[in-house]
N, C-alpha and C positions, 0 to 999 in steps of 0.2 A: 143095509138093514132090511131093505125089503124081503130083499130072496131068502132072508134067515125064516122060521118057523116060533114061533112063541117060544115054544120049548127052547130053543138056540138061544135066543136071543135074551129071554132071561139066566141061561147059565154062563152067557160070554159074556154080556155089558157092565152087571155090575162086578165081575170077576175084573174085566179090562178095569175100567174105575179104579180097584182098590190098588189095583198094581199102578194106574198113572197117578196116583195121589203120593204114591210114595216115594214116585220117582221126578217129579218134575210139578212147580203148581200151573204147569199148563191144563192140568184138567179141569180148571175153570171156566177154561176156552169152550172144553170139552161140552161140561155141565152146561153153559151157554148155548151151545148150539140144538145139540140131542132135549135142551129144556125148550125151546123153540120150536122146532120142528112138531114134539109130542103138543104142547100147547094147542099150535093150529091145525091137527089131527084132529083134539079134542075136539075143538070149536065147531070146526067142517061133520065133520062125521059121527060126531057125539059117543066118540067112545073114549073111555077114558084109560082105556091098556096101556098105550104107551106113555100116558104119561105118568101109571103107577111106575111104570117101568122105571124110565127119570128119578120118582122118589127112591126108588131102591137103589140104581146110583150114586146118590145122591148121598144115603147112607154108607154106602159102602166106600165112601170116601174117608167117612172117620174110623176107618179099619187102619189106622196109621199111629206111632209112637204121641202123636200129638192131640190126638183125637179132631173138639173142636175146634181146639187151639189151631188146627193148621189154618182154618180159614179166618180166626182175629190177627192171626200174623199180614197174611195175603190184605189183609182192610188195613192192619199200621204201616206196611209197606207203603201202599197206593197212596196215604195219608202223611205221609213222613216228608215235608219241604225241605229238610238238610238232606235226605237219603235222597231223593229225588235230586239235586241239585248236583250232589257230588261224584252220583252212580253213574258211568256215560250214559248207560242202556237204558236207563229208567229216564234221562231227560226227553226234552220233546226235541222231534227230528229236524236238521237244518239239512233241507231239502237243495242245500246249493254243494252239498259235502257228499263226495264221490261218493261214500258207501250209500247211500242216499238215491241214486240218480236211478237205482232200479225200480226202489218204491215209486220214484215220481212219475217214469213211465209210466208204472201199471195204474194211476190214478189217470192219468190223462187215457191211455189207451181202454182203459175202463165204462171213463166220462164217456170218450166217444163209441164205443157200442152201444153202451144203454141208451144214451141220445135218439140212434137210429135202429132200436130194436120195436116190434112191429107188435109183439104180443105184451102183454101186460106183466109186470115182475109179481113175484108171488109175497104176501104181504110180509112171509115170514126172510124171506129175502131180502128184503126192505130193510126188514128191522135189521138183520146181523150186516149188514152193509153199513150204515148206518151207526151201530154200534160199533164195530169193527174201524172204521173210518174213525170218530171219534177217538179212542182208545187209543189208534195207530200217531194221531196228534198229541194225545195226553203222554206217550210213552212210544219211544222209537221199538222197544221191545215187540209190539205191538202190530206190529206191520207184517210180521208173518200171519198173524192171525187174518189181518184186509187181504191178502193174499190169497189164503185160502177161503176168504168167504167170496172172494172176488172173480174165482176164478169159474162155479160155476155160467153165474151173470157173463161175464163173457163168451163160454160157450155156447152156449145156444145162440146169442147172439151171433159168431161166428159163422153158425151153423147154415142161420138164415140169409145171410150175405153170401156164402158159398153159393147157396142155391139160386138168389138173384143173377147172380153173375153167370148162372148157366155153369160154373166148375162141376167137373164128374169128383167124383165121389172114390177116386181110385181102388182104396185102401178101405175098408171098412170103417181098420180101427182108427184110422187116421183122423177120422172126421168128428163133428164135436155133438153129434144128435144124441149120444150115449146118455146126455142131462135129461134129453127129454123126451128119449125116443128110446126104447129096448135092444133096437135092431142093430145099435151101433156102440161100440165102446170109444172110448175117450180117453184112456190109459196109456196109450204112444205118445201122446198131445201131453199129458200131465206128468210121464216121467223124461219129454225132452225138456218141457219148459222148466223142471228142475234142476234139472244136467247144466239147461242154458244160464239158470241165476247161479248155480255155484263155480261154474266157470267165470263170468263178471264178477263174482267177488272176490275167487285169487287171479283176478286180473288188476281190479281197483281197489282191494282190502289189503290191507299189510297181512300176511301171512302167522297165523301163530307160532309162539316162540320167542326167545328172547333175543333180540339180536344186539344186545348191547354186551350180549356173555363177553366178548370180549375185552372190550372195554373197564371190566369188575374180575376177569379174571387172578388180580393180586388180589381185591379182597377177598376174594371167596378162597383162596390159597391162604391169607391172612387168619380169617375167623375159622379154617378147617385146622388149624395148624396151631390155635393159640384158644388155651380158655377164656372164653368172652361170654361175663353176666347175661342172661337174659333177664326179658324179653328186650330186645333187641327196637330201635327206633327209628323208623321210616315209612314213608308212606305206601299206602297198600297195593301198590304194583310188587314196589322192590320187596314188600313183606316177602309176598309168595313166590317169588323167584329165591329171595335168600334159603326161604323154608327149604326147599327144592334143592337145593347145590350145598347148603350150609347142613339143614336139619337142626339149626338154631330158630328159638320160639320167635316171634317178632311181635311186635305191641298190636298188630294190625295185618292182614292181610286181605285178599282182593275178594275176599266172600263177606263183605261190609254186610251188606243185607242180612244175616245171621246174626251179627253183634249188638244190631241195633243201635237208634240215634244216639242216645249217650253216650258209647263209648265210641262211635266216629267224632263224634262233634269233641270230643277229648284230645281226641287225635289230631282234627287240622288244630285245635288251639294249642298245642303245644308244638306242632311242625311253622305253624302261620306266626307264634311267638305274641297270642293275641292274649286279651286278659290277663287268667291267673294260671300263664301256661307252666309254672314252676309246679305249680300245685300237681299236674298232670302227669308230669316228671317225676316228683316225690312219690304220688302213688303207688304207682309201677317200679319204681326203682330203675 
């Protein structure tokens, strides 16, 4: 953001903005961070450019089908204790579960640089650490987010331990001053350490895909071969896999967060056979 020009930087941010609001509610993450950064600009330097800038983002987020609807959704999601419970992503992380074991590294290997880093963290640092960390316990989703906020703070720190140790500096790009020094990029360092977590995770993550296709190949030859009423009733794995092979509707499928709690919470009561799960069945036919 630095090396952009005013000019730049207001016809790419809230342009980027309106395009990541539409495409993903990560740009909250987004909004969070770029609202942070401008904040402690203001505070320091007393200007308040960047963070008109942020309000213009900010804006330019409700350039979407939903307006401000997108961000009361984003609040009933985070507020939702059935959605939350039954979404895996949305639960909080059990850090003893393989997919898991990369985030716990990077908290501990985290903990231990800031421990022994020599200069003072920047307050706005602080705070998205902090928040970020938070968030990543409230929601496993969340942990890409401590990741990226986490990785500066470790660079630099990195940086300063290189240079304790007397290690040369081989490679320019290699080295991690790029955070806080000009003279050095940090770009090699941030596209191996992603190469290295997406390798760990088709090492210790089941691989997407259904591998039970075989297994349901009679029914999916069944229901392609024979009119079968919909919407069709099963839990929302197998929705969207039927959707997928069948192109039969299904009462539910694996984008629960869309449907919202009442019509999940319909769903495990009629799959769980709890209360008035007839009634659930009747509706839908």
């Amino acid at each position: 953001h630095k090396n952009l020009s005013v000019r730049q930087s207001w016809l790419i941010f809230p342009a980027l903005f309106a395009l990541w609001a539409n495409l993903h509610l990560g740009f909250i993450a987004g909004l969070l961070v770029l609202g942070l950064f401008s904040l402690e600009k203001a505070w320091q330097g007393k200007s308040w450019q960047q963070l008109t800038l942020w309000l213009a983002c900010g804006l330019a987020t409700l350039l979407n089908p939903y307006g401000y609807g997108l961000f009361s959704y984003f609040i009933r999601l985070a507020d939702s204790p059935f959605m939350n419970h039954n979404i895996f992503e949305l639960g909080s992380p059990a850090f003893n579960a393989q997919p898991m074991l990369l985030a716990y590294f990077l908290l501990v290997l985290l903990s231990a640089f800031v421990a022994f880093r020599d200069s003072r963290i920047r307050p706005t640092e602080k705070a998205l650490f902090f928040i970020s960390f938070g968030l990543s316990l409230y929601s496993m989703r969340h942990v890409f987010l401590l990741a990226l906020c986490a990785l500066p703070l470790m660079a630099s720190s990195i940086s300063r331990l290189r240079q304790k140790l007397g290690l040369p500096a081989c490679l320019k790009t290699l080295s991690f001053e790029g955070f806080v020094q000009s003279a050095e990029k940090p770009w090699l360092w941030v596209i191996g350490t992603v190469l290295l977590g997406l390798w760990v995770s088709g090492q210790r993550v089941n691989t997407p895909g259904f591998p039970q296709e075989a297994k349901l190949s009679g029914v999916i030859r069944y229901l392609n071969g024979h009119k079968i009423p919909t919407p069709l009733l099963s839990n929302e794995i197998w929705g969207s896999y039927l959707l997928y092979y069948t192109e039969k509707r299904s009462y539910l499928d694996s984008r629960m967060d869309m449907y919202g709690d009442a019509r999940v919470q319909e769903l495990f009561t009629a799959l769980n056979l709890e209360g008035d799960w007839r009634a659930a069945l009747a509706k839908y036919r």
